[in-house]
PASEBA-1860 file (N, C-alpha, C; in nm, 3 decimals):
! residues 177
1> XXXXXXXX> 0.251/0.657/2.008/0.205/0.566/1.903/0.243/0.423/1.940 ~ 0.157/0.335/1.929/0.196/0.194/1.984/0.214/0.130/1.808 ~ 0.330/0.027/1.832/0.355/-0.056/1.731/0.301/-0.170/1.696 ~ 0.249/-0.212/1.587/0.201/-0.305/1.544/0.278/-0.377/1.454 ~ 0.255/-0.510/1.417/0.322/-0.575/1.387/0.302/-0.658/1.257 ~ 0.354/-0.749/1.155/0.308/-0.824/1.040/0.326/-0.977/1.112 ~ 0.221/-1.039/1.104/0.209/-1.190/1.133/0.143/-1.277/1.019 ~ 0.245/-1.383/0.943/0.192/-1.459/0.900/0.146/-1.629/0.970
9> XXXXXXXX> 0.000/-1.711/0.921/-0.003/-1.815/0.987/0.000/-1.866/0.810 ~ 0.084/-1.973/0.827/0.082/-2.056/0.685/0.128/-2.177/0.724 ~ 0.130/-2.278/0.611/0.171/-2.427/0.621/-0.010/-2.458/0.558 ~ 0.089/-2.620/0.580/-0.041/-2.731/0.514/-0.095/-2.772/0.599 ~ -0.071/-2.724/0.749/-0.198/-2.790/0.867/-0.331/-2.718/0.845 ~ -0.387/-2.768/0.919/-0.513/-2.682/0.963/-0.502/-2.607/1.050 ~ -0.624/-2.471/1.099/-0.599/-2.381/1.185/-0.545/-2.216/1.146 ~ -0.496/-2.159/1.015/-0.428/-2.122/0.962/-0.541/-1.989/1.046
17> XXXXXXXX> -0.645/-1.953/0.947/-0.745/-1.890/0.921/-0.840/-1.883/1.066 ~ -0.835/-1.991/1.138/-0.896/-2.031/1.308/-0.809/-1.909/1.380 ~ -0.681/-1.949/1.376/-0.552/-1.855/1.435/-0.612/-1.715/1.438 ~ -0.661/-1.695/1.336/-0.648/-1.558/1.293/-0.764/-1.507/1.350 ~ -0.869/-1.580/1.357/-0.976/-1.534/1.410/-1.015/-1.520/1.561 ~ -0.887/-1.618/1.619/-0.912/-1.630/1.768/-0.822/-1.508/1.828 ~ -0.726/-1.425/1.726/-0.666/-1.284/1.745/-0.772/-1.196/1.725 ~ -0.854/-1.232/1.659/-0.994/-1.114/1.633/-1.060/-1.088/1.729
25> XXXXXXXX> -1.099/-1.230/1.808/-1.149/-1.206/1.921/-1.122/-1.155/2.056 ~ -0.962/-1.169/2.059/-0.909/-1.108/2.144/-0.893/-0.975/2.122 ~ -0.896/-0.930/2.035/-0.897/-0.776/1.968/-1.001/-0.726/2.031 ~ -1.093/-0.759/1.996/-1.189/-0.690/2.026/-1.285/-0.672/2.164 ~ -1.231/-0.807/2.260/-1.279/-0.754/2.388/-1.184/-0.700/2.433 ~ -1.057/-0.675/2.419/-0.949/-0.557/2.413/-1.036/-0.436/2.404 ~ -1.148/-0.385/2.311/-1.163/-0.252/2.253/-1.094/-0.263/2.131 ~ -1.017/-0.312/2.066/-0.943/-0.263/1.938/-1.072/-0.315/1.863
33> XXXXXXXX> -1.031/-0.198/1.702/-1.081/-0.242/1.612/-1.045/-0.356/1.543 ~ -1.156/-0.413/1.431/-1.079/-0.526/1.349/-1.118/-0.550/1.193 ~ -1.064/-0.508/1.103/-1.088/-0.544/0.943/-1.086/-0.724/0.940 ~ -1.145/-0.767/0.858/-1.109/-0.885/0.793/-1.176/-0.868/0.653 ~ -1.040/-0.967/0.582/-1.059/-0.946/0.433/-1.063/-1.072/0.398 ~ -1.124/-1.147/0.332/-1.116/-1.284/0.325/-1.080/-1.301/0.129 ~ -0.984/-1.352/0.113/-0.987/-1.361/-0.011/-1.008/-1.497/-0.072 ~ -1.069/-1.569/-0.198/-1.109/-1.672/-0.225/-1.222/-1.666/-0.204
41> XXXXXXXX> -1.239/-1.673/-0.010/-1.374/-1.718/0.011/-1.474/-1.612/-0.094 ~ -1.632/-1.690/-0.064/-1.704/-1.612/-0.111/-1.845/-1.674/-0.086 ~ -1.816/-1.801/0.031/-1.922/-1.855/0.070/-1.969/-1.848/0.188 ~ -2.073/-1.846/0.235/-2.128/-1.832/0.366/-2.083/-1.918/0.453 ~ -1.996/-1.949/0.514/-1.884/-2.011/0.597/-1.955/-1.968/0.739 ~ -1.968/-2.073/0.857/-2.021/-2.088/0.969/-1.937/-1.966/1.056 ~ -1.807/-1.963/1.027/-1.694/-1.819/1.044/-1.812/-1.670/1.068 ~ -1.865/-1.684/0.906/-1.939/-1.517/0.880/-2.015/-1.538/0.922
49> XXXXXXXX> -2.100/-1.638/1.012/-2.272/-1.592/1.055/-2.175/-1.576/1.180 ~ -2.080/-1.610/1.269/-2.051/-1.581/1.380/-1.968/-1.413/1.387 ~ -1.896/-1.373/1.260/-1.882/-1.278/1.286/-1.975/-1.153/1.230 ~ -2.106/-1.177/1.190/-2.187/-1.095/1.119/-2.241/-1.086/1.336 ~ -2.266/-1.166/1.377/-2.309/-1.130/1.503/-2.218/-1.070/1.587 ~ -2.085/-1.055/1.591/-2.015/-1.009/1.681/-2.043/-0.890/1.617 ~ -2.022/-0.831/1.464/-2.055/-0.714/1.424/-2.176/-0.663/1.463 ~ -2.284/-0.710/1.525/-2.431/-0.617/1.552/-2.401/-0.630/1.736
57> XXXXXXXX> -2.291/-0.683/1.785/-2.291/-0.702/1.922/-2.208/-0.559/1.922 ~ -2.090/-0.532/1.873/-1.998/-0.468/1.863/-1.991/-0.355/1.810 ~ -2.100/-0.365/1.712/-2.130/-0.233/1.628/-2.007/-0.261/1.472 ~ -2.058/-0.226/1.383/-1.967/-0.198/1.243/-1.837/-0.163/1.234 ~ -1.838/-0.043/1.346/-1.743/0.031/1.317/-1.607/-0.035/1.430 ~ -1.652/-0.097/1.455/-1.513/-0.164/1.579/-1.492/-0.341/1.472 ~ -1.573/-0.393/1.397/-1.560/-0.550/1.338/-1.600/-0.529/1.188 ~ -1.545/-0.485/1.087/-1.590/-0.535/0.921/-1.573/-0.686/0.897
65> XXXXXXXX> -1.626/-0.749/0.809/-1.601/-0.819/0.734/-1.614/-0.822/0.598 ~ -1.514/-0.825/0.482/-1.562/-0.841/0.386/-1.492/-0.931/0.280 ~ -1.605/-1.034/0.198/-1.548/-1.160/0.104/-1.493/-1.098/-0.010 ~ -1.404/-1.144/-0.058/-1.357/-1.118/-0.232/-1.349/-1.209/-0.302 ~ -1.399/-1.327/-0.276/-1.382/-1.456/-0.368/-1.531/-1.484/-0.459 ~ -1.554/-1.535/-0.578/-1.652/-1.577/-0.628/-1.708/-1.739/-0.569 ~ -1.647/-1.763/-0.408/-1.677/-1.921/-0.434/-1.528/-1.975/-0.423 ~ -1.495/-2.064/-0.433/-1.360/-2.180/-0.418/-1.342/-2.214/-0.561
73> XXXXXXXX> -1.279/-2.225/-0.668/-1.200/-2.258/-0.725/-1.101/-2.347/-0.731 ~ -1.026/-2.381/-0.603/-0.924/-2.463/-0.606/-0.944/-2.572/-0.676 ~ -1.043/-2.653/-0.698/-1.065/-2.740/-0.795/-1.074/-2.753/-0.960 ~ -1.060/-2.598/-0.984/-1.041/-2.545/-1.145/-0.897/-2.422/-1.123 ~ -0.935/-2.412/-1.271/-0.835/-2.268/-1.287/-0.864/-2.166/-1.281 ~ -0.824/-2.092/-1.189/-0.898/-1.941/-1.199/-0.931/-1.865/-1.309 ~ -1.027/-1.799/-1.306/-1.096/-1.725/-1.449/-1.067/-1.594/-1.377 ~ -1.045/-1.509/-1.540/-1.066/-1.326/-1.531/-1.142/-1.285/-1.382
81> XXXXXXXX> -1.225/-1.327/-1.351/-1.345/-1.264/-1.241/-1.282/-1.265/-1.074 ~ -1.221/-1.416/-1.096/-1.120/-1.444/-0.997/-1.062/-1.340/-0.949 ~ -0.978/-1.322/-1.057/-0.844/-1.247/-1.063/-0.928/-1.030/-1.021 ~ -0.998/-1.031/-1.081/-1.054/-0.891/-1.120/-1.119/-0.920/-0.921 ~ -1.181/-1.044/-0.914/-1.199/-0.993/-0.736/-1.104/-0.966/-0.671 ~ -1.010/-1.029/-0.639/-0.902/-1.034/-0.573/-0.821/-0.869/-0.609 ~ -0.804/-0.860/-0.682/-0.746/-0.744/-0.699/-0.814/-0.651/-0.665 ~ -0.962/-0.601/-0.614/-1.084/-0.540/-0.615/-1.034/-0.539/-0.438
89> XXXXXXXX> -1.019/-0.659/-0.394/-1.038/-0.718/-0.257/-0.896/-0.656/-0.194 ~ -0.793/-0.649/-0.264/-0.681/-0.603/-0.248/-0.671/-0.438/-0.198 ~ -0.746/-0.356/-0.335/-0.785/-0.289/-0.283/-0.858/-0.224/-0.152 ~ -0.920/-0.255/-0.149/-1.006/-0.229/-0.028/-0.982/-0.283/0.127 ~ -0.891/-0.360/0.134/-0.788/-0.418/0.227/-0.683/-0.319/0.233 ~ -0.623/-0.242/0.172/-0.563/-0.138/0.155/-0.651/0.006/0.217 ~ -0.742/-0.013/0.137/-0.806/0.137/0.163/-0.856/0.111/0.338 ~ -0.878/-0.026/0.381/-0.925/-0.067/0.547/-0.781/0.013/0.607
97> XXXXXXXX> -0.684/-0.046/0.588/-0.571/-0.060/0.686/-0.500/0.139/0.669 ~ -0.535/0.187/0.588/-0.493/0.278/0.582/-0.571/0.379/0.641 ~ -0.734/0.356/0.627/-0.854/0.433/0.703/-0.814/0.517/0.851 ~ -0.726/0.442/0.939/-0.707/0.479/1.037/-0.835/0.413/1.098 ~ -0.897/0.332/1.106/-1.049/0.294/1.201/-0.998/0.169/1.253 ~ -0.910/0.073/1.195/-0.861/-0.038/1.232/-0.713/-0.022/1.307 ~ -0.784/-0.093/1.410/-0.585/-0.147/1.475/-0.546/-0.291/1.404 ~ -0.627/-0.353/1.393/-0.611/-0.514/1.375/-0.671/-0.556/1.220
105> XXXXXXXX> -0.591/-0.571/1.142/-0.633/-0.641/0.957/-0.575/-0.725/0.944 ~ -0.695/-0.835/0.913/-0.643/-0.971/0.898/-0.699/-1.007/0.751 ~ -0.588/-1.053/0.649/-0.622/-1.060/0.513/-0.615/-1.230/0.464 ~ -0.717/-1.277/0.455/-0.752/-1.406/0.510/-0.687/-1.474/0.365 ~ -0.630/-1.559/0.390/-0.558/-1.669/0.264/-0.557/-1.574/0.102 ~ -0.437/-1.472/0.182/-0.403/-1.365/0.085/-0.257/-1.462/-0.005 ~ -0.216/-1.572/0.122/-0.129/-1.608/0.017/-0.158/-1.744/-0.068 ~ -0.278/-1.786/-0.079/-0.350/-1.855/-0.188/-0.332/-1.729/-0.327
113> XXXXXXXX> -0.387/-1.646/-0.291/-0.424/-1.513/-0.369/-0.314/-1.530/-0.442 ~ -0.221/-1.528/-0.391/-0.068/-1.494/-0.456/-0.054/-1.629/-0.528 ~ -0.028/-1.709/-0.453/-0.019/-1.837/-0.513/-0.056/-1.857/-0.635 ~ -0.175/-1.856/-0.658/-0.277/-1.901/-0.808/-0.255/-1.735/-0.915 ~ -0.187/-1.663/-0.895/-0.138/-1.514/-0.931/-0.285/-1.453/-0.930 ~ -0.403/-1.436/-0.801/-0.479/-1.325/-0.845/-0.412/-1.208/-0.815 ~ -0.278/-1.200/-0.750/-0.230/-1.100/-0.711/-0.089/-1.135/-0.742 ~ 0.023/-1.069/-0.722/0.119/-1.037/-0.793/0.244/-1.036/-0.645
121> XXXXXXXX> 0.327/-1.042/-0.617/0.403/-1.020/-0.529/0.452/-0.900/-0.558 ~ 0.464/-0.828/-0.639/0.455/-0.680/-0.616/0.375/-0.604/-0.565 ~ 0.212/-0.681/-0.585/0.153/-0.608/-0.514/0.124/-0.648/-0.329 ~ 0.170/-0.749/-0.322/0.182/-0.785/-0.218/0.255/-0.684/-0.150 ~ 0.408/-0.665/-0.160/0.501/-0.606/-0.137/0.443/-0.442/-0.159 ~ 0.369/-0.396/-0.247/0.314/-0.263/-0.179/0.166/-0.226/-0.097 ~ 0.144/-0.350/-0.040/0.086/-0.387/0.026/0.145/-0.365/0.165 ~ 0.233/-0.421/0.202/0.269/-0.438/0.291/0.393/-0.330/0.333
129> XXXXXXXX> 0.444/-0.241/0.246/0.515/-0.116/0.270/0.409/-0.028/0.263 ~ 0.270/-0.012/0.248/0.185/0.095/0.255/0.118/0.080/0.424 ~ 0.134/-0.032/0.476/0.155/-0.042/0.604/0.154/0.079/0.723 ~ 0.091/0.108/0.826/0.135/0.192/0.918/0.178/0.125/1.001 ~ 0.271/0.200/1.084/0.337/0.142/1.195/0.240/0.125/1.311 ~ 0.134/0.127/1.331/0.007/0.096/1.421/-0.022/-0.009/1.355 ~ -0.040/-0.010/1.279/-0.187/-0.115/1.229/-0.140/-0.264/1.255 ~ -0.145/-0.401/1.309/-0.130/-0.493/1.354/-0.225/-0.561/1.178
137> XXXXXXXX> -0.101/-0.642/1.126/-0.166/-0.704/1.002/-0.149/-0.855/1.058 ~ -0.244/-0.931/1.001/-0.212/-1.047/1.007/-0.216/-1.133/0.809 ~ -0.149/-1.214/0.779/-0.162/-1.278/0.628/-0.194/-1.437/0.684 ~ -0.313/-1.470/0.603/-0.282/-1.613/0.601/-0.280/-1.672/0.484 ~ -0.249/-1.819/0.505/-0.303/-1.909/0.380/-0.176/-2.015/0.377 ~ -0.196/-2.087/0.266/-0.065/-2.208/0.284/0.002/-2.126/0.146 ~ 0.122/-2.181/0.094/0.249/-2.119/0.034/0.265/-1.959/0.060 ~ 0.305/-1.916/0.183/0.394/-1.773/0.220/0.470/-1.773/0.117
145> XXXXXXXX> 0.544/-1.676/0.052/0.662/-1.675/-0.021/0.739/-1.617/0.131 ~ 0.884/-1.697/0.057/1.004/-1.692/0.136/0.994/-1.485/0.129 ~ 0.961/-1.446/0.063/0.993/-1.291/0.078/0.867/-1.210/0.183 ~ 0.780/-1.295/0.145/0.670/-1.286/0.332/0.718/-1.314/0.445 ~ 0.799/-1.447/0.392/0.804/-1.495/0.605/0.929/-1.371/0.598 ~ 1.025/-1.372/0.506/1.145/-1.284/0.556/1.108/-1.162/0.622 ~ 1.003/-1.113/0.564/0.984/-0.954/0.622/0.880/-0.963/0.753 ~ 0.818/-1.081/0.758/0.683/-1.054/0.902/0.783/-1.061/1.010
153> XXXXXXXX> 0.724/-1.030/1.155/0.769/-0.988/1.271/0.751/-1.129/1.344 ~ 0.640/-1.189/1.302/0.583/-1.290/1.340/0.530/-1.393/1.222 ~ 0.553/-1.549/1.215/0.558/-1.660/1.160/0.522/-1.788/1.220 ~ 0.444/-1.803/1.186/0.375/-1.989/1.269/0.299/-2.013/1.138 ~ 0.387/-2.189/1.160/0.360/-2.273/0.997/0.262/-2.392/1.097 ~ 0.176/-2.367/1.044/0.035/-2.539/1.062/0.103/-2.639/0.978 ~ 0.198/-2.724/1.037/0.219/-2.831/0.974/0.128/-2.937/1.037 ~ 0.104/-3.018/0.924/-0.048/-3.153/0.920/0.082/-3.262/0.932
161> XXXXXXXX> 0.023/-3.301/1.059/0.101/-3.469/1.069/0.008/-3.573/1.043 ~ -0.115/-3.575/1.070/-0.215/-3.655/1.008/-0.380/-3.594/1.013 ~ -0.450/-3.629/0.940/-0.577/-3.568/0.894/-0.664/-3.679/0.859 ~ -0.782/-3.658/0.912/-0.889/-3.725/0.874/-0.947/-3.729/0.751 ~ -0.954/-3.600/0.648/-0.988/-3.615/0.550/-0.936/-3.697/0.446 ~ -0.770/-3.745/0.499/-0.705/-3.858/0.418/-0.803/-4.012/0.440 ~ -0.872/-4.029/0.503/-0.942/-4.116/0.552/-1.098/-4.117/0.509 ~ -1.094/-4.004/0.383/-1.243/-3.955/0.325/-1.359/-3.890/0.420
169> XXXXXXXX> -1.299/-3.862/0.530/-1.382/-3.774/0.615/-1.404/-3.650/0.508 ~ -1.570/-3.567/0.483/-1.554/-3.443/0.409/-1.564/-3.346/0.529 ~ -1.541/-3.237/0.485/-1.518/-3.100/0.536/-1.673/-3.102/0.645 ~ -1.696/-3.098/0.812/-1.789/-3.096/0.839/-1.858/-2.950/0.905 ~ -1.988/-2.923/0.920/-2.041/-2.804/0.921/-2.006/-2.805/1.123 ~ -1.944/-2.602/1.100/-1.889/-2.613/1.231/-1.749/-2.622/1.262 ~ -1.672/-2.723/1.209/-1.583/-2.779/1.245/-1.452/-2.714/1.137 ~ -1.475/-2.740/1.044/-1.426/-2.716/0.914/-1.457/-2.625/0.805
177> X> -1.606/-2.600/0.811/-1.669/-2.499/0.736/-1.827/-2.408/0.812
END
């Protein structure tokens, strides 16, 4: 049985979610399988048309992807629907990593999730003890709780020393979204 490991990428830089995906790719011309769970998102992000194609290159069963967000929010307060995805999304991020079909689950800005409470640090925490010792998880997002970084194997914080968007640059297609 080979060991896998818990890796979080967090902080306020950019790259968090990039990180994670450039492990996907290495996954998979490896041969390993790969879940991704994206939580929040729920928009067609330049990300999913590139991995909707690695999935028909690769076949289904070696690359999932699947969104749990209604859309971005961060600019309001999360509503019931929010919360009822995420927890939906939780699920099924669970039911991936436990399937046995994945070596590699990456649960995309699961700790936003936590953050804004669509999820609970309890459930985090049986999340992450329902774990197999194969399965290679990755968490992203900015605010880890100190009881995430304590338990991952692996930790790299994106700290932002300067950014363009402070300079009113918006988010550009490609690059950013």
């Amino acid at each position: 049985m080979k060991q896998g490991y818990v890796q979080v990428y967090t902080g306020n830089g950019k790259g968090k979610t990039t990180a994670a995906l450039g492990l996907c790719m290495r996954a998979l011309g490896a041969g390993l399988s790969v879940y991704i769970g994206q939580f929040i998102k729920g928009m067609r992000y330049s990300e999913i048309i590139t991995l909707e194609k690695l999935s028909s290159i690769f076949g289904s069963e070696k690359l999932k992807v699947e969104q749990y967000g209604r859309g971005c929010f961060i600019w309001r307060t999360p509503e019931p629907a929010d919360i009822a995805a995420a927890q939906e999304g939780l699920k099924k991020a669970t039911q991936a990593m436990l399937s046995g079909n994945y070596d590699l689950v990456i649960v995309d800005e699961i700790n936003i999730a936590l953050y804004y409470n669509l999820i609970s640090e309890k459930d985090l925490n049986q999340f992450l003890d329902s774990r197999p010792l194969e399965v290679e998880l990755v968490l992203t997002g900015r605010y880890a709780p100190a009881s995430l970084i304590a338990r991952a194997d692996l930790v790299t914080e994106m700290c932002e020393i300067h950014h363009y968007y402070t300079k009113g640059v918006e988010a550009r297609e490609g690059i950013e979204r």
